[in-house]
C-alpha positions as CSV (number, residue, x, y, z in Angstrom):
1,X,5.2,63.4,4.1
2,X,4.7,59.7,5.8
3,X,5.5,56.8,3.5
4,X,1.6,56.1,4.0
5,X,1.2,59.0,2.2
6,X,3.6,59.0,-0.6
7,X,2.1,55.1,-1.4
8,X,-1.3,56.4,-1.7
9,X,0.0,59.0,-4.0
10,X,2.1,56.2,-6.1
11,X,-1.5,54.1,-6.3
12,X,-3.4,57.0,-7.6
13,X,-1.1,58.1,-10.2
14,X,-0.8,54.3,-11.3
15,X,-4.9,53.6,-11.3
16,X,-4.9,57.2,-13.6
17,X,-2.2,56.3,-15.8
18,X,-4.3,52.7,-16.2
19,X,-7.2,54.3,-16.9
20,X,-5.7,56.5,-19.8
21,X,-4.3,53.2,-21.2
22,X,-7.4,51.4,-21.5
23,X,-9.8,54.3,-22.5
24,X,-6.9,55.9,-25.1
25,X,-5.3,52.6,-26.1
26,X,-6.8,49.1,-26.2
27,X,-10.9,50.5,-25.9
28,X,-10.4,53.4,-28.1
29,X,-11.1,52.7,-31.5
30,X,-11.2,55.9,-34.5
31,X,-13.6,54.6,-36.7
32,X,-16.4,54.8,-34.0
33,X,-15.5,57.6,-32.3
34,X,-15.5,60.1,-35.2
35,X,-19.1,58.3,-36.2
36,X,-22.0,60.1,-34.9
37,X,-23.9,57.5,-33.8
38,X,-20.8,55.7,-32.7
39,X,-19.8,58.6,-30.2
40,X,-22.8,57.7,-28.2
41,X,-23.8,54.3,-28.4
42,X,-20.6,52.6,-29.9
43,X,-20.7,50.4,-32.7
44,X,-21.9,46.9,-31.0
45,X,-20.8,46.1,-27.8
46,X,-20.5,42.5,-27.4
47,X,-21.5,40.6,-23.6
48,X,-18.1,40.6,-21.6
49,X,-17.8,44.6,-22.2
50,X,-21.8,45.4,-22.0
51,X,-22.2,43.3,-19.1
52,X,-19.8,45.2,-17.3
53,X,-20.2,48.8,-18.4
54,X,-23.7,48.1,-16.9
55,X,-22.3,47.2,-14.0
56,X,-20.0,50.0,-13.4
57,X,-22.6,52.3,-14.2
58,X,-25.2,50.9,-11.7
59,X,-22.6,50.5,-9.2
60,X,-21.0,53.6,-8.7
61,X,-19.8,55.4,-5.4
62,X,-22.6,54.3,-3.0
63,X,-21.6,50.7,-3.2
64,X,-18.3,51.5,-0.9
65,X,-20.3,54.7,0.6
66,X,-23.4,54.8,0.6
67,X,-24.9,51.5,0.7
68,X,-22.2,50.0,3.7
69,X,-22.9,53.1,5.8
70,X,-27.2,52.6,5.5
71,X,-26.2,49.1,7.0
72,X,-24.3,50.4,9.5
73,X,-26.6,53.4,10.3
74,X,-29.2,51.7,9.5
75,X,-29.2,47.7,9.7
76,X,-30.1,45.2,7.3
77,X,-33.3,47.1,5.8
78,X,-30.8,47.9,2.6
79,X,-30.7,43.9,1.6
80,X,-34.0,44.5,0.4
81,X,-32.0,45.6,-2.8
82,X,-31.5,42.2,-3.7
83,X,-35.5,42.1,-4.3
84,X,-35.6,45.5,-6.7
85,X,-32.7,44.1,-8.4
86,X,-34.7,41.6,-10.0
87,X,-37.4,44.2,-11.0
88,X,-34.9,45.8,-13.3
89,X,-34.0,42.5,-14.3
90,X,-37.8,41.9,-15.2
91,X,-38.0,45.0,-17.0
92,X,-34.6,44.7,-19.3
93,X,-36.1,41.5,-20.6
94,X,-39.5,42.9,-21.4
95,X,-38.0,46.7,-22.6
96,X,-34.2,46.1,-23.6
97,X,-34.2,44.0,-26.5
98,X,-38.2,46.1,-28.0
99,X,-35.3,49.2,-27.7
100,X,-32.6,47.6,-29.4
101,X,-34.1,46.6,-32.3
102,X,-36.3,50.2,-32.5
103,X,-33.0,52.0,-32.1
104,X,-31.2,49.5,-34.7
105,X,-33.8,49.9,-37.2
106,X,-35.0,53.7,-36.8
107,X,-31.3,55.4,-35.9
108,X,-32.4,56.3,-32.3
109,X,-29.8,57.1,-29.6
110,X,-31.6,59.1,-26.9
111,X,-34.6,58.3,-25.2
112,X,-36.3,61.0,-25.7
113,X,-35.5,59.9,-29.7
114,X,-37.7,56.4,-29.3
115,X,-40.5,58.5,-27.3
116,X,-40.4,61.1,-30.2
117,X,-40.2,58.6,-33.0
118,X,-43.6,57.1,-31.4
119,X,-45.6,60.0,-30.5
120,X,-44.3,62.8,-32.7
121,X,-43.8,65.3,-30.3
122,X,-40.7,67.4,-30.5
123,X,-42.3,69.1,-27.8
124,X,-42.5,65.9,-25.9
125,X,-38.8,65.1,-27.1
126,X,-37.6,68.2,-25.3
127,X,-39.8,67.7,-21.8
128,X,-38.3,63.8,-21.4
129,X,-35.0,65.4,-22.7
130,X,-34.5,68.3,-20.1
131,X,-36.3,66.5,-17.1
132,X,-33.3,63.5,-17.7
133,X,-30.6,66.0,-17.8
134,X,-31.8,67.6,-14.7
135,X,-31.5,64.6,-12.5
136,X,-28.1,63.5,-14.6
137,X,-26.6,66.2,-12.6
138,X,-27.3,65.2,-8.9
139,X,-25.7,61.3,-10.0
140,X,-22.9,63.0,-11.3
141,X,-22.9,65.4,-8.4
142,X,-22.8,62.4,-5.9
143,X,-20.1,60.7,-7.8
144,X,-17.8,63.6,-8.3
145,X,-18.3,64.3,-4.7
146,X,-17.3,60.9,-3.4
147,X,-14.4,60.9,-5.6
148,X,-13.4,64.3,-4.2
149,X,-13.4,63.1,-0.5
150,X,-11.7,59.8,-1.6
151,X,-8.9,61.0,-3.2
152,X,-8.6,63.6,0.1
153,X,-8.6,60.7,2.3
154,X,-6.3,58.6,0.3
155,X,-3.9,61.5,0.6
156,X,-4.8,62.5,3.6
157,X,-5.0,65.5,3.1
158,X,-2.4,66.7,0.7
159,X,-4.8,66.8,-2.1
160,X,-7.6,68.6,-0.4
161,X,-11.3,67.6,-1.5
162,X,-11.6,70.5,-4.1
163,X,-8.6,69.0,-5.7
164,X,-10.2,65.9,-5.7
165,X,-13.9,66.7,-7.4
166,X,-11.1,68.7,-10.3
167,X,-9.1,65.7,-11.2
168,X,-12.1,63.5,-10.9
169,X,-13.7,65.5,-13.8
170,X,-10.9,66.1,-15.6
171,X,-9.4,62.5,-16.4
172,X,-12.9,61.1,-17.2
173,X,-13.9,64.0,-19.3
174,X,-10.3,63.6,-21.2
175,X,-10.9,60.1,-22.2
176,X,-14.6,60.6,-22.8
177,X,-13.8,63.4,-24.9
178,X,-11.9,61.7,-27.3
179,X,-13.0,58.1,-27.1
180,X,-16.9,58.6,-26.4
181,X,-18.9,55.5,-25.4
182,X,-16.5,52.8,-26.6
183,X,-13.3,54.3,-24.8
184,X,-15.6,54.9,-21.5
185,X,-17.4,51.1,-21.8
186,X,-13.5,49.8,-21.8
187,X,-12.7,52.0,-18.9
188,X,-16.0,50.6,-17.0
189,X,-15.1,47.0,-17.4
190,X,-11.3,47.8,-16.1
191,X,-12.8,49.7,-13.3
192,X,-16.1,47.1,-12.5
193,X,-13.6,44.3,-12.0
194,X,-11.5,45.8,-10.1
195,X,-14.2,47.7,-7.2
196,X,-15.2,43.9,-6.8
197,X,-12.2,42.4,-6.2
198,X,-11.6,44.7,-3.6
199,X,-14.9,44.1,-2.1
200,X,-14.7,41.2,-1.3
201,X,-10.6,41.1,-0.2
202,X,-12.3,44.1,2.1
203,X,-14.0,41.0,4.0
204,X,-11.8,39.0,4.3
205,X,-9.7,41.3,5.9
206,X,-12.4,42.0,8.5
207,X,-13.5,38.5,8.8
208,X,-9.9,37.7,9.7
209,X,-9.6,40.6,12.3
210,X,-13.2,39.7,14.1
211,X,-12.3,36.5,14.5
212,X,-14.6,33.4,14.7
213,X,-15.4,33.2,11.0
214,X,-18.3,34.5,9.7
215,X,-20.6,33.0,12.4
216,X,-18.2,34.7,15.3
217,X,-18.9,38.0,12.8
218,X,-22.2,38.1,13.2
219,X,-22.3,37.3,16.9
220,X,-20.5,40.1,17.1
221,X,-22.8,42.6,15.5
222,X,-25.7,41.2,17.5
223,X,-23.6,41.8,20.9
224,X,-22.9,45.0,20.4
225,X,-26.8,46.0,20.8
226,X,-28.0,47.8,18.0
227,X,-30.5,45.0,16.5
228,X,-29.2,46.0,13.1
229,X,-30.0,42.4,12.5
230,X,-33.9,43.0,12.9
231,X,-35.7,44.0,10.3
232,X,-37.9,47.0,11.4
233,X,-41.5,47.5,10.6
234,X,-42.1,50.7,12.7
235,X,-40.8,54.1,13.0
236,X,-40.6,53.5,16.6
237,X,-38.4,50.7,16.2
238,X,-34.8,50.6,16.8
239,X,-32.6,52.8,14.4
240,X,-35.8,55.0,14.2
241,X,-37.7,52.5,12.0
242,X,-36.1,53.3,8.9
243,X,-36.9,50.7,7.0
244,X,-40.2,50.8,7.5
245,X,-42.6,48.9,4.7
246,X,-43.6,52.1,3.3
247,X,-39.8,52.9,3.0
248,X,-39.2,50.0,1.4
249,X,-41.6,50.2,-1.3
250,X,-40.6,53.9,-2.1
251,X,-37.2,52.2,-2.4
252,X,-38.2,48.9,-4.3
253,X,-40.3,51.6,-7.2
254,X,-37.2,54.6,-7.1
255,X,-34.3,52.2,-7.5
256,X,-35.5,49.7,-9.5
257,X,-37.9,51.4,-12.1
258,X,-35.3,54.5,-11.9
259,X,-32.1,52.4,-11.8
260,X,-33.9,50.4,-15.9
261,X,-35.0,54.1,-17.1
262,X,-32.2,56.1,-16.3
263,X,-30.9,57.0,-19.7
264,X,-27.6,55.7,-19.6
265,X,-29.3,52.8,-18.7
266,X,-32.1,52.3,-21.4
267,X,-28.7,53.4,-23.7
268,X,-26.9,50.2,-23.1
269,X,-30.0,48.7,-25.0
270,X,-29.2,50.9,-27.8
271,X,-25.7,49.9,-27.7
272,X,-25.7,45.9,-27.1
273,X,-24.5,43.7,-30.4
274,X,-27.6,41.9,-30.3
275,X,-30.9,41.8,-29.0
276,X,-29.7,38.2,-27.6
277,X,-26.5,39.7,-25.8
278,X,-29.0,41.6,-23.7
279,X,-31.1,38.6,-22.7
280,X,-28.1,37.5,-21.4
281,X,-27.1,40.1,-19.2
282,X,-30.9,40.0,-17.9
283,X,-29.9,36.3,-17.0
284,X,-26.8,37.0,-15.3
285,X,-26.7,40.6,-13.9
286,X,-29.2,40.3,-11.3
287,X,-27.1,37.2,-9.8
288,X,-24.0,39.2,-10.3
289,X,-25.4,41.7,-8.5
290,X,-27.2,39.6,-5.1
291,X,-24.3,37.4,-4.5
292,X,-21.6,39.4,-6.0
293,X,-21.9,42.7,-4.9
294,X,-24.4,43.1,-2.3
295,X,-23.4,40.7,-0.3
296,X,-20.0,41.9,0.6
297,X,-21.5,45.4,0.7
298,X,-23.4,44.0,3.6
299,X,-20.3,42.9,5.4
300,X,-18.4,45.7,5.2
301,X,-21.5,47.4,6.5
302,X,-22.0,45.0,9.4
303,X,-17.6,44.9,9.8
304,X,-17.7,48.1,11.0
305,X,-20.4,47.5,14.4
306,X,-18.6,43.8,14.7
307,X,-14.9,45.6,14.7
308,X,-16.5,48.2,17.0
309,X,-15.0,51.3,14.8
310,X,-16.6,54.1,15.5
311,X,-17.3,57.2,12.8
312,X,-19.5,60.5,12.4
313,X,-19.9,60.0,9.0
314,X,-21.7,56.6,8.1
315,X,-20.9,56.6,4.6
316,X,-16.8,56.6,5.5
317,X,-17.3,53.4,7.6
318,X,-15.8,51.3,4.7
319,X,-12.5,53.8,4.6
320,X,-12.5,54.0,8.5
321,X,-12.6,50.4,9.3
322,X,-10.1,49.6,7.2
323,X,-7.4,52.4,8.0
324,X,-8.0,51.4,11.1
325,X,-6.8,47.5,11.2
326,X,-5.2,47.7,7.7
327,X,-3.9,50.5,6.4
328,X,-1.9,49.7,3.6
329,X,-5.1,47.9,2.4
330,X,-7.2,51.0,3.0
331,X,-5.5,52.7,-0.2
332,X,-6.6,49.7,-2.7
333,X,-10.4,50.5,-1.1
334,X,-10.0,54.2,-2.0
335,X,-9.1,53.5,-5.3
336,X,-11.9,51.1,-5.3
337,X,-14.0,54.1,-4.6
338,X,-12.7,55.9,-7.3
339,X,-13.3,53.2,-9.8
340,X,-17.2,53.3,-8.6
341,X,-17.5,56.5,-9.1
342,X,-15.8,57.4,-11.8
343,X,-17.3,54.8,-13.9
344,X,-20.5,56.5,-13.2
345,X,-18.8,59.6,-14.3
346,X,-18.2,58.8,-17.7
347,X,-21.4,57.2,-18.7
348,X,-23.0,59.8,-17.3
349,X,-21.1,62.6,-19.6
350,X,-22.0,60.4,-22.8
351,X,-25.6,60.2,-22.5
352,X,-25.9,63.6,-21.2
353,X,-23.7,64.7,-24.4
354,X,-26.1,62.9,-26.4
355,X,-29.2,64.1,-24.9
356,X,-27.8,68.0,-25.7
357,X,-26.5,67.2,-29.0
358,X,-29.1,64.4,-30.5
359,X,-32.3,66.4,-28.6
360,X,-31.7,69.5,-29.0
361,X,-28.7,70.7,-31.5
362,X,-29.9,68.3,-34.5
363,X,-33.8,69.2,-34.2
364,X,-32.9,72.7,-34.1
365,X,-30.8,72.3,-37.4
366,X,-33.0,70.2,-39.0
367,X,-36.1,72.6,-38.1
368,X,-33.3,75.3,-40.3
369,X,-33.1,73.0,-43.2
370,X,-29.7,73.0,-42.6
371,X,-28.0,69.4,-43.1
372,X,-24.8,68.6,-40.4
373,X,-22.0,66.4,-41.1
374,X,-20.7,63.6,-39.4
375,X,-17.9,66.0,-37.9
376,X,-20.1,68.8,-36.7
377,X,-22.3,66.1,-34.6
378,X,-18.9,64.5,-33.0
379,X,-17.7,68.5,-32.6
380,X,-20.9,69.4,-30.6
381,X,-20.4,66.0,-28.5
382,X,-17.2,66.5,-27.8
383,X,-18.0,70.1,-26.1
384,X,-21.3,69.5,-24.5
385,X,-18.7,66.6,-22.8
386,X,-16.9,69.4,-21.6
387,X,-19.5,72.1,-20.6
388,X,-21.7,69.4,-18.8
389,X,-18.7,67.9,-16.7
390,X,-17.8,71.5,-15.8
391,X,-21.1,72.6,-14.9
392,X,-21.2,69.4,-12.6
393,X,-17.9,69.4,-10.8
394,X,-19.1,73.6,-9.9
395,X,-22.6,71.7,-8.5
396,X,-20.4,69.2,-6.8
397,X,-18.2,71.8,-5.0
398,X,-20.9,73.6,-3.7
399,X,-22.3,71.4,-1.2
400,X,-21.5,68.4,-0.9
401,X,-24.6,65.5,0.2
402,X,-25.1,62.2,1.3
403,X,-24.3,60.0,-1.3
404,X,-27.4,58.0,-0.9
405,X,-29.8,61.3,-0.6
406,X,-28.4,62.4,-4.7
407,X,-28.3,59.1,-5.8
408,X,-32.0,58.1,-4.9
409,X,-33.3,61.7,-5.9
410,X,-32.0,61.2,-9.7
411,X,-33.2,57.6,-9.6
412,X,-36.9,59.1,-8.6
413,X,-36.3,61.5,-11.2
414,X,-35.7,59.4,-14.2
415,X,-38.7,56.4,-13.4
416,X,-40.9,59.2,-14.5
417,X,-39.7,58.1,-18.1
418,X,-41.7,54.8,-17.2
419,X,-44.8,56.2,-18.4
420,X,-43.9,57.6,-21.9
421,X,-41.8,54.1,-22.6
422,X,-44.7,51.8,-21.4
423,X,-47.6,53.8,-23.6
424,X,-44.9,53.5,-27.0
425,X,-44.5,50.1,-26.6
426,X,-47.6,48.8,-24.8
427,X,-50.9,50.6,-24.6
428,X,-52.3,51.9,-28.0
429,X,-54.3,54.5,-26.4
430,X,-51.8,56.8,-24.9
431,X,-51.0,59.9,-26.1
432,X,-48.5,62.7,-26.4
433,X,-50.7,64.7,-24.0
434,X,-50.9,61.9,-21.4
435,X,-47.3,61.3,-22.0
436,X,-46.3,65.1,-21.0
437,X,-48.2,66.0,-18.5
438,X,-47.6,62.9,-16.6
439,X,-43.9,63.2,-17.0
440,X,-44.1,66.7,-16.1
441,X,-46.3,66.4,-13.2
442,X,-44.0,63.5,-12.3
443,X,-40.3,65.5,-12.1
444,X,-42.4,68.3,-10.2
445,X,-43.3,66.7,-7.4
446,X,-40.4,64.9,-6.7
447,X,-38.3,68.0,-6.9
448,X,-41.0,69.9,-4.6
449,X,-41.0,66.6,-1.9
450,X,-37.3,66.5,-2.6
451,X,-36.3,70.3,-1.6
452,X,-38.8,70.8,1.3
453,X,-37.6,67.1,2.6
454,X,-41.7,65.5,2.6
455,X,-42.1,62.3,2.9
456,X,-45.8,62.3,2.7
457,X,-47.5,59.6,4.9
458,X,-44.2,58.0,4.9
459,X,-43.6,57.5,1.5
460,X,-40.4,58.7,-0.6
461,X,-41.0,61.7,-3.1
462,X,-40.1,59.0,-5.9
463,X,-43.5,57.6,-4.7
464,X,-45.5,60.5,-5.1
465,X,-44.2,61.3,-7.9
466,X,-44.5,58.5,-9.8
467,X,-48.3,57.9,-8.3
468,X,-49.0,61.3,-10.0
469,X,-47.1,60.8,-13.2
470,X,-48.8,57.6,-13.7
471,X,-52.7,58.7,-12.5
472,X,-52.1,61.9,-15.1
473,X,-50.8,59.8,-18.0
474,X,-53.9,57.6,-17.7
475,X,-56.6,60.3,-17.3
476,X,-55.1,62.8,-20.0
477,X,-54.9,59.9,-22.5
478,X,-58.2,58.9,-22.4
479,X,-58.9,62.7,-22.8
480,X,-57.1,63.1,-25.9
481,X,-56.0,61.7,-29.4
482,X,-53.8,58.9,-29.7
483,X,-51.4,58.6,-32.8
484,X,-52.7,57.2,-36.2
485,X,-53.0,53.4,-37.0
486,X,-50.6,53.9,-39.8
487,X,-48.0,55.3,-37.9
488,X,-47.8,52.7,-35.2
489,X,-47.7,50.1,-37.8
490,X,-44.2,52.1,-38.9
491,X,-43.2,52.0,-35.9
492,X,-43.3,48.4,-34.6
493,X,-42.4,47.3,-38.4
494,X,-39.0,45.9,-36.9
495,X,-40.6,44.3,-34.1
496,X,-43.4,42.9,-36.5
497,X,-40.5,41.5,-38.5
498,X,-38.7,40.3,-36.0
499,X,-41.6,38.3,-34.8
500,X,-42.6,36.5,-38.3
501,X,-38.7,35.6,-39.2
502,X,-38.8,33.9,-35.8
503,X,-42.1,32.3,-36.6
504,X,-40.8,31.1,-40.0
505,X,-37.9,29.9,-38.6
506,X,-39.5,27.7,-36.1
507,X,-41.6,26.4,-38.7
């Protein structure tokens, strides 16, 4: 075994035995963990920690994978992420804090529990319920799976990637297990610092070895003849017109209206101290994001043409480059990799815990008469924790797929929620009916597109999908009986109240 080797193998069991600290030691906390509603949404979750369990979510495996390989495949049509990104900023501000104080005032932790609440459908409830757990998987799926080659190229080898997707699932479902959302949001922020630092040390590395600065780095990438630089507008362009304007709206609709309604997303509403720390995080994310993230994402993209490394798989280019001008280097951006994804991981086996046991076991009970204990609730967490991160790793092992291809089919997935979550808060004449069907109709097609690989006039499925959902929702409404006066005056009570303490206040 080369001393390479036996470093990488030092790294990953330091990174693991960090991650137990933080998500068993200084983030776990009793009292919220054994609390029901605690389990899944913590018990407040101040800016620091929120702002970076959001992060860590969003930013999972794709930013060292993914995202670098699309500009290296692909050229610089990904940067158009820095425009969507302020779309979810836009609707955090206008959704995030209506959800926090709904949730803080009416006990909701799902989704599908604030979409229930307003329409009174548990039939509803159920359809938003399962179509978010089906696309929870292929995120997870992706994550698992990046993990899984990461930790076989870290070791190359010596851990195979099998072995890799395993302990991936195992250490995350551990802590989650027994710390739930407050163990895993301490874990994020541990995890969300470190991915970035490595970023952008990742740069300055290949900065240094292209030589010229970063002016002499771009020169490079434009002399080695791809036009990666040019934005495309045709399919007949160079890099076969990905980035075509039709792609890029697909993209700008799937990422950022899926990237805000993914539920452990619209959770972090839920779980903010105040409706005030989330205004702050719309303030500051999407800056965080452009300048922070993206931009060296783009480099390392773009380092990989200037350095002239060469690999079959795009999404590696990150791992390649660097393993090939700095080795020792190359085992911090593994572990980088691992952080991404695995922080994904974990938020992703909370709120899919919470959509089994808070949308399914509880109604069932309830519909029983039967009354269930604090314990019972955490009990049934704790193994839908285990069955779903089980179920996932098998998925994961399977097949494994571009990281970009799971990623955006889950985001395309959950935007369909936009409709139910826009008629509750915003348009009085919606109704359950419109609400399901459009939702329904919604998932369908992008599953259908999806598996048969249609991209219908050059559109994404996500597109189609959420053109459907949207044109259903609408027509069905109009068709059918919206929910009474009375019990929308219930419902926006908090927000009502809200509004005149402000008002009194002012005056």
């Amino acid at each position: 075994m080369s001393t390479h080797t036996i470093v990488s193998l030092l790294a990953l069991l330091a990174y693991s035995a960090a991650m137990l600290y933080v998500g068993l030691g200084a983030g776990y906390d009793k009292g919220i963990a054994t609390d029901r509603r605690g389990f899944f949404i913590g018990g407040g979750t101040g800016y620091f920690i929120l702002f970076f369990t959001t992060a860590a979510t969003w930013f999972s495996t794709w930013i060292y994978m993914g995202a670098p390989g699309s500009f290296y495949k692909n050229g610089i049509g990904w940067i158009a992420g820095a425009s969507w990104q302020l779309l979810i900023m836009f609707l955090m501000g206008i959704f995030g804090t209506r959800f926090w104080r709904l949730s803080r005032s009416h006990g909701y932790v799902t989704p599908a529990d604030l979409i229930d609440g307003y329409y009174q459908s548990d039939g509803l409830r159920k359809t938003v319920s399962i179509g978010q757990l089906i696309f929870c998987f292929p995120y997870i799926m992706a994550q698992i799976s990046g993990v899984g080659l990461a930790v076989e190229t870290l070791t190359s080898g010596v851990i195979p990637f099998s072995i890799g997707c395993i302990y991936s699932a195992a250490i995350v479902c551990f802590y989650v297990y027994f710390g739930g959302f407050r163990s895993q949001a301490w874990v994020d922020t541990m995890q969300g610092i470190m991915f970035t630092l490595i970023l952008w040390v990742t740069v300055g590395i290949m900065v240094h070895n292209g030589g010229g600065g970063v002016a002499g780095f771009f020169a490079s990438v434009e002399a080695a003849g791809t036009k990666l630089l040019n934005y495309v507008t045709s399919p007949d362009g160079p890099n076969g017109g990905y980035w075509t304007w039709k792609m890029y709206l697909s993209f700008f609709l799937i990422q950022a209206i899926g990237g805000y309604f993914a539920p452990y997303v619209w959770q972090r509403s839920y779980a903010a101290k105040s409706g005030k720390t989330i205004l702050k995080i719309t303030g500051t994310l999407g800056f965080f994001y452009v300048f922070v993230i993206m931009t060296p994402v783009m480099l390392v993209g773009f380092g990989g043409v200037a350095l002239g490394v060469a690999t079959e798989n795009a999404d590696n280019i990150m791992v390649a480059t660097m393993t090939q001008y700095a080795p020792y280097w190359a085992i911090f951006v593994v572990v980088g990799i691992l952080a991404a994804g695995m922080s994904t991981i974990s938020s992703i086996l909370v709120t899919a815990s919470s959509l089994i046991t808070c949308d399914f076991y509880l109604p069932a009970m309830k519909k029983r008469g039967r009354e269930v204990e604090n314990d019972q609730v955490v009990k049934v967490g704790h193994i839908s924790t285990i069955v779903i991160a089980v179920a996932a790793l098998i998925l994961a092992m399977i097949r494994y797929q571009g990281i970009v291809l799971l990623v955006n089919t889950a985001l395309a997935g959950f935007m369909q929620a936009l409709t139910p979550a826009f008629g509750s808060l915003f348009w009085k004449r919606s109704t359950k009916w419109g609400a399901g069907c459009g939702f329904a109709a919604g998932i369908i097609v992008v599953l259908i597109f999806t598996a048969r690989g249609i991209n219908f006039a050059g559109f994404a499925p996500g597109f189609w999908g959420i053109v459907c959902n949207v044109a259903l929702f609408v027509v069905v409404s109009l068709l059918t009986q919206p929910v009474s006066d009375e019990h929308r005056k219930a419902f926006f009570a908090p927000l009502v109240a809200n509004k005149t303490r402000k008002s009194t206040t002012c005056e």
